[in-house]
Biotite code that builds the C-alpha atoms (Angstrom):
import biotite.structure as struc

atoms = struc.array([
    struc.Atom([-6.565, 3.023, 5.357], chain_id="A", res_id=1, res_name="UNK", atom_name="CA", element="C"),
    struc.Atom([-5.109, 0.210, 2.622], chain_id="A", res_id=2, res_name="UNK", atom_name="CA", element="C"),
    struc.Atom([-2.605, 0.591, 0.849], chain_id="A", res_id=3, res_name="UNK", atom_name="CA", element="C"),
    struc.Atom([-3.250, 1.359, -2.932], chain_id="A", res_id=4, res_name="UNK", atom_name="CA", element="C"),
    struc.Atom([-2.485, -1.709, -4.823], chain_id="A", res_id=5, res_name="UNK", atom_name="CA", element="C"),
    struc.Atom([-0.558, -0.605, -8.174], chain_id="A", res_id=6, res_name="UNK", atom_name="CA", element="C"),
    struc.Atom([-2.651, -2.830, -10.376], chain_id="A", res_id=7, res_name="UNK", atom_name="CA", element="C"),
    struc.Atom([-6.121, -1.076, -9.565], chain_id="A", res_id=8, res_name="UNK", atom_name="CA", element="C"),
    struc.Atom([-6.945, 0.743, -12.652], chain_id="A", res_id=9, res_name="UNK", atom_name="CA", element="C"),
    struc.Atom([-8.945, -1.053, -14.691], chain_id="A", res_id=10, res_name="UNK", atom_name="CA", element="C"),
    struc.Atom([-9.772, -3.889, -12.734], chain_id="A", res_id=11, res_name="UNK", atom_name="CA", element="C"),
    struc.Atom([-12.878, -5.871, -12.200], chain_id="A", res_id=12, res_name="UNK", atom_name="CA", element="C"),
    struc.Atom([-13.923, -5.255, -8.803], chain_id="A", res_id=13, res_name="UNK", atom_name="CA", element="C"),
    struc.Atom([-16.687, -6.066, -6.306], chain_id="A", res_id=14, res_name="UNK", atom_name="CA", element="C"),
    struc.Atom([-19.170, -3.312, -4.925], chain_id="A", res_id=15, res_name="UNK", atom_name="CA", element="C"),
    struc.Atom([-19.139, -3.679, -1.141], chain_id="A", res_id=16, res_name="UNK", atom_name="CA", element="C"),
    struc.Atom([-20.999, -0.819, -0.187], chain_id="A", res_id=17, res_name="UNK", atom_name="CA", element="C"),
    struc.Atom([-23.622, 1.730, -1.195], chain_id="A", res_id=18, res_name="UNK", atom_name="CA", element="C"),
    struc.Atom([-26.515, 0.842, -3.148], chain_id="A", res_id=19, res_name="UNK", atom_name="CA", element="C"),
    struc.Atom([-24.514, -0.954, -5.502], chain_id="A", res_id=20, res_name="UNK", atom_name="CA", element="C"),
    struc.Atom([-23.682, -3.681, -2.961], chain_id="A", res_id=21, res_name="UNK", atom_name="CA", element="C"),
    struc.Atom([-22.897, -6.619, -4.465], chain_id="A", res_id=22, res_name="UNK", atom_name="CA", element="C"),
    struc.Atom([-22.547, -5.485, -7.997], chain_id="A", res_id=23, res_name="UNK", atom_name="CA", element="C"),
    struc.Atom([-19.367, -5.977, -10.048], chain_id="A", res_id=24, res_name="UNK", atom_name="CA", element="C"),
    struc.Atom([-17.952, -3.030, -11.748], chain_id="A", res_id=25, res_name="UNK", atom_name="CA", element="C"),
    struc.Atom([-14.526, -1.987, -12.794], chain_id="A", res_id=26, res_name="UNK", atom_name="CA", element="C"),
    struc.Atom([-11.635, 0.511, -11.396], chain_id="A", res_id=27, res_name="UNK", atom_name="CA", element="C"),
    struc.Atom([-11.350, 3.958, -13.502], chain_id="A", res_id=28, res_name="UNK", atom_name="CA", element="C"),
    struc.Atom([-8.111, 5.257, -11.653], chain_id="A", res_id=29, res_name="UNK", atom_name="CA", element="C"),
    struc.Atom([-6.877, 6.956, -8.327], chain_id="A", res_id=30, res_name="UNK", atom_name="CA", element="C"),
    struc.Atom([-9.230, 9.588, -6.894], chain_id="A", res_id=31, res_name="UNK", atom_name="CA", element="C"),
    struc.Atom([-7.719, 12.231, -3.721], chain_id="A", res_id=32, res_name="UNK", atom_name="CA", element="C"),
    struc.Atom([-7.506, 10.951, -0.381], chain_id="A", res_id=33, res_name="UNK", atom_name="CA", element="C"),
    struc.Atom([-6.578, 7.438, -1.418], chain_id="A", res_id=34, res_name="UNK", atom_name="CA", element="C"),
    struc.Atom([-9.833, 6.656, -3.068], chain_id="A", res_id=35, res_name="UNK", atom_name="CA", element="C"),
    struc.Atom([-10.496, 5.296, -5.995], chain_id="A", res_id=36, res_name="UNK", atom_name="CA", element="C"),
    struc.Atom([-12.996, 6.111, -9.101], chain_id="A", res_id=37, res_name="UNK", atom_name="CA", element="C"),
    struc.Atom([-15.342, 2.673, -9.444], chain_id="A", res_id=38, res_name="UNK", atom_name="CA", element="C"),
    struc.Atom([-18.076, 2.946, -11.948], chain_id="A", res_id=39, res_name="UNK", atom_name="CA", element="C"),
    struc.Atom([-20.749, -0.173, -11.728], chain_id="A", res_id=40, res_name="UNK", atom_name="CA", element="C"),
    struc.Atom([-21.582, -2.114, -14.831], chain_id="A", res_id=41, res_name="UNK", atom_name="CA", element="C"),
    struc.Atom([-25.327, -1.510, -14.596], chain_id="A", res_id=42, res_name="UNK", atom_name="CA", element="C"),
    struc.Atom([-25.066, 2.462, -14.442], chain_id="A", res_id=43, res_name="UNK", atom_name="CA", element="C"),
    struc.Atom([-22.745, 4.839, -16.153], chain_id="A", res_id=44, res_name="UNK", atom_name="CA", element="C"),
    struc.Atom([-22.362, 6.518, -12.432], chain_id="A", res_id=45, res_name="UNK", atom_name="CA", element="C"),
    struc.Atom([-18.985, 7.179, -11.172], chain_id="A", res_id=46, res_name="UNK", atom_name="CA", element="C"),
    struc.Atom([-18.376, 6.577, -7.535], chain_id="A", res_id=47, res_name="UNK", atom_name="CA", element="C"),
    struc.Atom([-15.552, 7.281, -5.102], chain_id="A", res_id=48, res_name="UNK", atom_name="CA", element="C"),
    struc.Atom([-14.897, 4.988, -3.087], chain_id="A", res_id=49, res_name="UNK", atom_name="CA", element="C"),
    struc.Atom([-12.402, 3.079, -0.622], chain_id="A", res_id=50, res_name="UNK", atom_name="CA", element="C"),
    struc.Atom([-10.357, 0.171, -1.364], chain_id="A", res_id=51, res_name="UNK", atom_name="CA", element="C"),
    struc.Atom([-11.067, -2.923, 0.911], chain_id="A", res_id=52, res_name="UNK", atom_name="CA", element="C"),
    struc.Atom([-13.777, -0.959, 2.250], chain_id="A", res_id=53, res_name="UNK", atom_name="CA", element="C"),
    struc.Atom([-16.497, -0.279, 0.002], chain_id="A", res_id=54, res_name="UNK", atom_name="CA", element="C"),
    struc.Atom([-14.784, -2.179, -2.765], chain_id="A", res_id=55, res_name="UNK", atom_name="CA", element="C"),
    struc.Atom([-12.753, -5.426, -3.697], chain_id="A", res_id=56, res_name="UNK", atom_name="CA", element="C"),
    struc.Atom([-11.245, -7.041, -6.670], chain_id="A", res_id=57, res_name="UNK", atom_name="CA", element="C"),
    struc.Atom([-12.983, -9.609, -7.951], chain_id="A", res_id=58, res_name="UNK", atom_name="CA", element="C"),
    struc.Atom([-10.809, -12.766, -8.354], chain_id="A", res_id=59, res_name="UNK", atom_name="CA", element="C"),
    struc.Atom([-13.160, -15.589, -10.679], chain_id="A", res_id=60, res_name="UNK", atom_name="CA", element="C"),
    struc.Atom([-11.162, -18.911, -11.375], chain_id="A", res_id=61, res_name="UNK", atom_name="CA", element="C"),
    struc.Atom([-11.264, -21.208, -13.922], chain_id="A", res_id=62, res_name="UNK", atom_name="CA", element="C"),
    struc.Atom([-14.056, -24.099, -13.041], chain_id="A", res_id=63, res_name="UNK", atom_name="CA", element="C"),
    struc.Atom([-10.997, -26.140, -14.376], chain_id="A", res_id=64, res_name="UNK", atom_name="CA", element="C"),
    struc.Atom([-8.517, -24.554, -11.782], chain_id="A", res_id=65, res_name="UNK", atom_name="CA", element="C"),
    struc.Atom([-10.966, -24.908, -9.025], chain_id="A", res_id=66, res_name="UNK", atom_name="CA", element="C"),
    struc.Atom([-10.938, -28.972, -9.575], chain_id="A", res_id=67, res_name="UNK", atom_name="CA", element="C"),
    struc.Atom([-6.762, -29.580, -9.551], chain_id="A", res_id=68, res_name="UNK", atom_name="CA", element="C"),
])
């Protein structure tokens, strides 16, 4: 299992997993066990889920940043 990464709650993050797969939602907190509480933008569901396994954060650059 990952490590938790102290800057989880309340990030955007990418569904990997589930039927959300693919979908970007955002991190509502710790959960037992090491998960985590991930709710996807298109539903008010909650989910509990595994960092680095059923979710990611989701890192978007700066079109600018991408071209230096």
């Amino acid at each position: 299992m990952a490590n938790r990464p102290p800057a989880l709650l309340g990030s955007r993050v990418l569904i990997l997993r589930e039927s959300y797969k693919g979908e970007e939602g955002v991190c509502l907190g710790p959960a037992e066990g090491g998960r985590w509480f991930v709710s996807p933008d298109s539903t008010d569901e909650i989910l509990c889920m595994e960092f680095e396994r059923d979710f990611g954060l989701l890192v978007k650059r700066d079109q600018h940043q991408m071209t230096h």
